[in-house]
C-alpha positions as CSV (number, residue, x, y, z in Angstrom):
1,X,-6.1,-31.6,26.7
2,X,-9.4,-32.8,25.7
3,X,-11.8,-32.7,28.7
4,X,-15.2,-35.0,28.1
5,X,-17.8,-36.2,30.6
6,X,-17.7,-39.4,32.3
7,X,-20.9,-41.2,32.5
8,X,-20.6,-44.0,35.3
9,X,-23.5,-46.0,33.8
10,X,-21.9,-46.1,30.4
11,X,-18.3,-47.0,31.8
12,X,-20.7,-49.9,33.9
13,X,-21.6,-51.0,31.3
14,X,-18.1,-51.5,29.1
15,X,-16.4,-52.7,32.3
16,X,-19.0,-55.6,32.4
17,X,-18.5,-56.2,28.8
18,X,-14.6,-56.6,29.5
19,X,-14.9,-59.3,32.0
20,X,-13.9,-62.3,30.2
21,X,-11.6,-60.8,27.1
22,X,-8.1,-59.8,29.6
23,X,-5.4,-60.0,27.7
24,X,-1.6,-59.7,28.4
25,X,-1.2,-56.3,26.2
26,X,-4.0,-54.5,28.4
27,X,-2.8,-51.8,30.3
28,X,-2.4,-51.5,34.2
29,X,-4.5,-48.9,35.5
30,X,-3.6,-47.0,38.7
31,X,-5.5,-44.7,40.8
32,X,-5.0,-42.2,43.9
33,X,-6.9,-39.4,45.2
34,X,-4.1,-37.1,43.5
35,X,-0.6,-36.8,42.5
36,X,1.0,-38.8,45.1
37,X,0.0,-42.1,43.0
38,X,2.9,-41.3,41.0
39,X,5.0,-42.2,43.1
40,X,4.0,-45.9,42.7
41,X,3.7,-45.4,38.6
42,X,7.2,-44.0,38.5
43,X,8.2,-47.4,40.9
44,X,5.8,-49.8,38.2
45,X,7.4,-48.2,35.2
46,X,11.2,-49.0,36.1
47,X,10.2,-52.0,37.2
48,X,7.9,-53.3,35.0
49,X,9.0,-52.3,30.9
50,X,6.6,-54.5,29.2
51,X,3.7,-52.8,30.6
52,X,1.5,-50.0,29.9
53,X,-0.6,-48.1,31.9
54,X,-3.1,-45.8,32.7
55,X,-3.2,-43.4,35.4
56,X,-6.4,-41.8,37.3
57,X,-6.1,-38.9,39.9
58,X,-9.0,-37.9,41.1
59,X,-7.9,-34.2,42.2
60,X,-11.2,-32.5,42.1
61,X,-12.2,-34.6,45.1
62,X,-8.8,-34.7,46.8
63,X,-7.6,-35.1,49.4
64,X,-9.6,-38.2,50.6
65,X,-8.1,-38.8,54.0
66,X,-10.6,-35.9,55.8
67,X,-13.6,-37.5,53.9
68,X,-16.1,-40.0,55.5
69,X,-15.2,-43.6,54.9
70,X,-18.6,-43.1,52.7
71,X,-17.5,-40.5,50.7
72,X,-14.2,-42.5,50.1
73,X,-16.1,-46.1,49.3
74,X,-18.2,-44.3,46.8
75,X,-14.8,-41.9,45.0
76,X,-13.2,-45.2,44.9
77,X,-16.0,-47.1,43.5
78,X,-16.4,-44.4,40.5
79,X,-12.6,-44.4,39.4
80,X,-12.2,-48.0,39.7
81,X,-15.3,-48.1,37.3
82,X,-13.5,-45.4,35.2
83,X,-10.1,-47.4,34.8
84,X,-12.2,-50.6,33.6
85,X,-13.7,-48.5,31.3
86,X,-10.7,-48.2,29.7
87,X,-10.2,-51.5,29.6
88,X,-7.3,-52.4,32.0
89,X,-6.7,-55.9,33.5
90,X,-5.6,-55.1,37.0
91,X,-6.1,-51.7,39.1
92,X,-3.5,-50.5,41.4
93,X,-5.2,-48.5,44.6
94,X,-2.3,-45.9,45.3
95,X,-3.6,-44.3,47.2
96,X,-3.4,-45.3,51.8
97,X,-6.7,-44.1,52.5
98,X,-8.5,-45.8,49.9
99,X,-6.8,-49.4,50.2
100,X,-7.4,-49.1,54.1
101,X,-11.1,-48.7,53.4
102,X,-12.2,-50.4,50.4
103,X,-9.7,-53.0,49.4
104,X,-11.3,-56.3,51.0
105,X,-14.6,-55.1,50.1
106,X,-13.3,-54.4,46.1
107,X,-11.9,-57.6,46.2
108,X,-14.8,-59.8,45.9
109,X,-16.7,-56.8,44.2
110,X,-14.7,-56.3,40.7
111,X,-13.2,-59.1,38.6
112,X,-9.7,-58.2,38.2
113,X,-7.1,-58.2,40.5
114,X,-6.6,-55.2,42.4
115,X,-3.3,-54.7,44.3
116,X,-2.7,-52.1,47.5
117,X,-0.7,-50.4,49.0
118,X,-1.4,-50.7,52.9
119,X,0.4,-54.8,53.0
120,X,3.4,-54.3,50.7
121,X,4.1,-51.0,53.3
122,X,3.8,-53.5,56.2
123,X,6.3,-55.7,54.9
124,X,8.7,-53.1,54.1
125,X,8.3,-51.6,57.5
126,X,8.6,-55.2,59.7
127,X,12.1,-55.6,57.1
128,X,13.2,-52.3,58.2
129,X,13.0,-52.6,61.7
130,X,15.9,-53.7,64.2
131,X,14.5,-52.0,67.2
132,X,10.8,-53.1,66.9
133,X,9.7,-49.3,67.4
134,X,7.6,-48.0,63.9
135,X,6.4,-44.6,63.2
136,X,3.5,-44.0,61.2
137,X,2.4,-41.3,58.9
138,X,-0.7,-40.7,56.9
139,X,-3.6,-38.6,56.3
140,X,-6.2,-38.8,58.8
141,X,-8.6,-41.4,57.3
142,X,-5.6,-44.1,57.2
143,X,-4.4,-43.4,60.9
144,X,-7.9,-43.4,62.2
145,X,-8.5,-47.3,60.3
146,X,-5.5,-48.4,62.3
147,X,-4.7,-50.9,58.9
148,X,-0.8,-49.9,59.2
149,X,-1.3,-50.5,63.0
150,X,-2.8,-53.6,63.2
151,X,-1.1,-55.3,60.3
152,X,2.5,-54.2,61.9
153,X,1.5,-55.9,65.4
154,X,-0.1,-59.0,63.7
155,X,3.8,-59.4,62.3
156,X,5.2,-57.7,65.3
157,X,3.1,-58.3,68.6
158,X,6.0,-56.7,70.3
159,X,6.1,-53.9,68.5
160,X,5.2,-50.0,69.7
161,X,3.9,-48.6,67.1
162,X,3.3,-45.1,67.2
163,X,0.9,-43.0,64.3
164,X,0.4,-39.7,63.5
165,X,-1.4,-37.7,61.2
166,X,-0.7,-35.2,58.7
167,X,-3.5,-33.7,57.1
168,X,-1.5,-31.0,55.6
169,X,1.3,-32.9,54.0
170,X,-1.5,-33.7,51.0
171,X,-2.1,-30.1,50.1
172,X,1.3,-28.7,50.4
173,X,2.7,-31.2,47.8
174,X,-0.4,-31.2,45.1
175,X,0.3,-27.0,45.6
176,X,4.1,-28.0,44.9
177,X,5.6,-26.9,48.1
178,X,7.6,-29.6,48.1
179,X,10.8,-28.0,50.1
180,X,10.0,-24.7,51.6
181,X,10.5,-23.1,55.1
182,X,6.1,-23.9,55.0
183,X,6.9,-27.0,54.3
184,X,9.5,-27.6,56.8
185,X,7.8,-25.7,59.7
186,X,4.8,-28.3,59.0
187,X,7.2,-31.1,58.8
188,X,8.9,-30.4,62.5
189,X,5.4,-29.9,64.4
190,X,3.8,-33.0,62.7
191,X,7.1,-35.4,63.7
192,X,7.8,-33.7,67.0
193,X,6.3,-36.5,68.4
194,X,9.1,-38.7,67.1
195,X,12.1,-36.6,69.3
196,X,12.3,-39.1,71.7
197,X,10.6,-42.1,70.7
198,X,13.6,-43.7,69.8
199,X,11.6,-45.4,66.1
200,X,14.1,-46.9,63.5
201,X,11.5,-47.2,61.1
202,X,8.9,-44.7,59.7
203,X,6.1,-45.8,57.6
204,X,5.1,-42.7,54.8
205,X,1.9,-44.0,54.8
206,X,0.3,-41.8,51.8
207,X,1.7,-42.1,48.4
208,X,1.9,-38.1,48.6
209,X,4.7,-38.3,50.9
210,X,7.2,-40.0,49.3
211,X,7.5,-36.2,47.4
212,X,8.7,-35.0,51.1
213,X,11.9,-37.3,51.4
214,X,14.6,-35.0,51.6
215,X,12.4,-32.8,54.3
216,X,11.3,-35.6,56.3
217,X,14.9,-37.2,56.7
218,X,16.0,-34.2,58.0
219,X,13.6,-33.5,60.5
220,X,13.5,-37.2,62.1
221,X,17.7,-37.6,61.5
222,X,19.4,-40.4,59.2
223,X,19.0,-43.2,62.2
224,X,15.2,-43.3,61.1
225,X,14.6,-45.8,57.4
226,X,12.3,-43.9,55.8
227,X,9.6,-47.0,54.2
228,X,8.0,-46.1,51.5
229,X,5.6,-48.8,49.9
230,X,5.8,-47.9,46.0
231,X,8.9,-50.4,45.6
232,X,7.2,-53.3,47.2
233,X,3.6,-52.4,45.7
234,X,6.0,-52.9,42.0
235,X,6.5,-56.2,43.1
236,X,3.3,-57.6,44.5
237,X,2.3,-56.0,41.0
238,X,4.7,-58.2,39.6
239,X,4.0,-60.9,41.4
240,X,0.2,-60.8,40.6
241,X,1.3,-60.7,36.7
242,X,2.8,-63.6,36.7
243,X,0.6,-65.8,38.7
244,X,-2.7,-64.6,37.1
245,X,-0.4,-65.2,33.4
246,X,-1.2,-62.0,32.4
247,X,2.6,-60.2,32.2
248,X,2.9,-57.9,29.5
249,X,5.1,-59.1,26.7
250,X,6.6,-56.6,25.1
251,X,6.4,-53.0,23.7
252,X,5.2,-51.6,26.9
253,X,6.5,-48.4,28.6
254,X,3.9,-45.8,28.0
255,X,1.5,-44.0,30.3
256,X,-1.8,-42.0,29.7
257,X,-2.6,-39.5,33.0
258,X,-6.3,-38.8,33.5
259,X,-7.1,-36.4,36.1
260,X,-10.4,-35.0,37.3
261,X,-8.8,-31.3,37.6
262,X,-5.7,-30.1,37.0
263,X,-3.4,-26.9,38.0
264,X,-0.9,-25.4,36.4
265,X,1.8,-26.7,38.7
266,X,0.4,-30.4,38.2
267,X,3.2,-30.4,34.8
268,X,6.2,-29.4,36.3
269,X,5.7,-32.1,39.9
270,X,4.8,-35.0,37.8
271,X,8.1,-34.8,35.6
272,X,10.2,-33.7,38.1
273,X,8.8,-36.4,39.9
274,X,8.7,-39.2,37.3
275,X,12.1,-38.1,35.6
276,X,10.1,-37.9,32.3
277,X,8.4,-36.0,29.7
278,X,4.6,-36.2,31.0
279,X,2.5,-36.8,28.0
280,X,-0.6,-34.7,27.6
281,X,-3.2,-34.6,30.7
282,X,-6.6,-35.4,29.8
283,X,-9.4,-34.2,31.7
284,X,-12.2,-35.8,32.9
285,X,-15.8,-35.4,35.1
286,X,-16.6,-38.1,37.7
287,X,-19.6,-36.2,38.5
């Protein structure tokens, strides 16, 4: 590992410089608030070979879903800088709580295109749905935008769409209690209010979650399509690629993880998780 300090002003400064010399063999850069964000890499790499890419988790400052929407503009503002600074031609936000309260504003703000993760979940979840009754998942910052919400009934103005949050999903997964009887205790209290909503559809509406599958399919029972929006954020990614003309086009299929802290179960998730060796971390400060 080869910790360093990050100087905003400097990585300013480079990003500006980058504007105008995008070219297809840049990497892909890909942030979240922590580990979860992997679950969209893992998703980009499969789908996308000829790319490389870059990932940020900012786990000194995670989880972002009890922060202000302040505190989360600003984190989100810093890492985005961080990823241009290492030159990438597109940013993936993988992170619910940050695409739910930055994304428009980022849009305008930066130069490349940044994909999120709240519409690609939305579509998923409106595919998914027979009965037109969606649950919702997500750390408290996303539930309390209402972006899931309001995007589903702008598809579905019939739909009941029920939310709840699950501010301790976040923690239990970057600590690696991924299937414990914590875990599962947690699990059944959080989706209790699922029993007898009769949903066919639940949105996981933080890229942490996806890491719960197995414990979250038992508790809500095989009836419920568990939507997670990693596979459709791969192909808006896609999709993005090829009408900006900026695909990758060829020897692609590496990956550099930056973190802002690590732990010594960080390792062992993300290559259980990824189903690969994960190269050496390096370590930086946002502050």
């Amino acid at each position: 590992m080869s910790p360093f300090k990050f100087a905003i002003g400097d990585n300013a400064k480079r990003s500006s410089a980058l504007k105008n010399t995008m070219t297809h063999q840049q990497p892909i850069g890909v942030f979240d608030s922590g580990i979860g964000g992997l679950t969209v890499l893992k998703e980009l790499l499969g789908r996308l070979p000829g790319e490389s890419f870059v990932y940020f988790g900012d786990t000194a400052r995670v989880p972002y879903g009890t922060k202000s929407a302040d505190a989360v503009k600003r984190f989100t503002r810093e890492s985005v800088r961080l990823l241009l600074g290492r030159g990438v031609k597109m940013v993936v936000i993988a992170c619910n709580t940050a695409s739910s309260e930055v994304l428009p504003a980022f849009e305008s703000e930066f130069t490349v295109p940044i994909v999120g993760v709240i519409e690609p979940g939305v579509r998923a979840a409106v595919a998914a749905t027979q009965r037109r009754r969606i649950g919702v998942i997500g750390t408290p910052g996303t539930i309390r935008s209402g972006a899931y919400q309001s995007k589903i009934m702008a598809r579905l103005p019939d739909a009941v769409v029920i939310p709840q949050a699950c501010p301790l999903f976040v923690p239990l997964v970057e600590e690696g209690w991924i299937d414990t009887p914590v875990t599962r205790l947690v699990a059944r209290e959080y989706l209790r209010v699922y029993e007898k909503a009769d949903i066919d559809a639940l949105v996981l509406g933080c890229t942490h979650y996806p890491l719960l599958k197995p414990v979250i399919a038992d508790v809500v029972g095989e009836k419920v399509a568990l939507v997670d929006s990693a596979v459709e954020t791969a192909r808006e990614v896609s999709r993005v690629l090829a009408e900006r003309g900026i695909a990758g086009t060829g020897g692609g299929g590496e990956f550099h993880i930056v973190l802002s802290d690590t732990s010594p179960s960080f390792g062992d998730i993300a290559t259980r998780f990824l189903g690969r060796r994960v190269p050496d971390i390096e370590l930086v400060s946002v502050v």
